[in-house]
N, C-alpha and C positions, 0 to 999 in steps of 0.2 A: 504494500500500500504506500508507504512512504517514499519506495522507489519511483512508483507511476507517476505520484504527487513532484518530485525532482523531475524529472524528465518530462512531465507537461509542464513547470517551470519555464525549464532550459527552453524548450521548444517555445515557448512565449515569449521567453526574453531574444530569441536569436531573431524570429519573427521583426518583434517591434526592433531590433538594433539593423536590421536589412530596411524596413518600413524608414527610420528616421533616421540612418544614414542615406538612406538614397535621395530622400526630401533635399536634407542638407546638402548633398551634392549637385542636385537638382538647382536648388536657390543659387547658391556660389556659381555656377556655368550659365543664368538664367542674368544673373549680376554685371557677369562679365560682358555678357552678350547686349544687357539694355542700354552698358555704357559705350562699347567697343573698343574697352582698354585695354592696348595690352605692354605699352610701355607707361613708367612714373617718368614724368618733365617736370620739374622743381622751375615753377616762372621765376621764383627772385633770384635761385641760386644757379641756375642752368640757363633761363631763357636768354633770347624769345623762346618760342618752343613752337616747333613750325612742321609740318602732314599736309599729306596731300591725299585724297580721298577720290571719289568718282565726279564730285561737282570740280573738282582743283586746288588749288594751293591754298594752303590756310597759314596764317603765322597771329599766335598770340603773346605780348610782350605784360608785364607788369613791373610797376614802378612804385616805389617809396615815395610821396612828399611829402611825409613829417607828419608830427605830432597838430591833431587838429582839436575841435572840442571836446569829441566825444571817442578818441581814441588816435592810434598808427589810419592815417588814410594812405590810400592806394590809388591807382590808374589802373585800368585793366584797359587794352587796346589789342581789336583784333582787325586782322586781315581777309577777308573773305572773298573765295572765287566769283559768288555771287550775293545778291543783297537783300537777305533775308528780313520777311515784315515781321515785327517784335521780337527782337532781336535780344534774347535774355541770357544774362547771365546767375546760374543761383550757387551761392554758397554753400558747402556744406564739410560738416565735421569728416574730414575724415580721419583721423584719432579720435575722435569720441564725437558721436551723435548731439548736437546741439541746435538742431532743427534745418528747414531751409529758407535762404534768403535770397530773394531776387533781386538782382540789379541788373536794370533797364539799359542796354548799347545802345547810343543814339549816334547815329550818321555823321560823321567829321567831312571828309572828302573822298571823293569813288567810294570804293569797297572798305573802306575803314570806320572801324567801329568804335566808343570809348568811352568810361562810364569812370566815375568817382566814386569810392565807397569806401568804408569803417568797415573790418573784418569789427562781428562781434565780440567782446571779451572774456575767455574763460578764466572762471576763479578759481581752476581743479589743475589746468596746465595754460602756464603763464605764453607757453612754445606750443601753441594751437598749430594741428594742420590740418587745411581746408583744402577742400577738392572742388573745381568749379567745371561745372556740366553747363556747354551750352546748349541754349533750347533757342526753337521759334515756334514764341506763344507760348502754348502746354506740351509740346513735343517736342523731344531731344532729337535734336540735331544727330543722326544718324551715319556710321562710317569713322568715329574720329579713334584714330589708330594710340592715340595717348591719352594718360589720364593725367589734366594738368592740374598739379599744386601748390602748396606755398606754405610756408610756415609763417604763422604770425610773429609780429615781432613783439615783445614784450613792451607793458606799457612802465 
């Protein structure tokens, strides 16, 4: 009796560990796929950070200037083969989940895109880093061969 009771066990637990391993597997290649990342480009420490896709060449650059009100402000500027209507960029934790933040690219000259923004500030790690997904509108911008970063700077 004790035996059957072990071995239907075992058989439950291998069950659910194939069941939520495979999920888990499933998410992480589902992840990788909604972003199309397959290299890390560090914008402040590496960029520009620059891919070419099926619409053409993309180059994204990020810039420091200084300490503003409400924190480190940024530049984000990109290059685009062509000229995407709402043209977004959103923030997002990638060291720790801290929600997402959209910031608007508005039209400079041709294909250039460039937005001002405050990374938000974390009070658990002063050295945030942030992953920014571009989107047009509500959908990601599809094809982008890297995943661009940036570490915040301390305030």
């Amino acid at each position: 009796m004790l035996r059957a009771i072990a071995v239907t066990g075992l058989i439950v637990g291998l069950v659910a560990l194939v069941l939520f391993g495979w999920s888990m597997l499933g998410d992480a290649g589902n992840d990788q796929n909604t972003q199309g990342a397959t290299a890390r480009c560090d914008l402040l420490a590496e960029g520009p950070c620059s891919w070419s896709n099926s619409s053409g060449e993309w180059e994204a650059t990020l810039s420091t200037l200084g300490e503003g009100e409400q924190g480190m402000e940024y530049q984000l500027t990109v290059v685009t083969p062509e000229r995407p209507e709402r043209f977004l960029a959103v923030l997002r934790g990638e060291s720790m989940y801290m929600g997402e933040y959209p910031v608007p690219l508005g039209s400079r000259t041709g294909n250039e895109y460039a937005a001002r923004f405050t990374a938000p500030f974390c009070t658990v790690d002063a050295t945030m880093t942030w992953r920014i997904d571009l989107q047009q509108g509500q959908q990601p911008i599809e094809n982008i061969p890297v995943k661009l970063v940036f570490q915040a700077e301390p305030h």
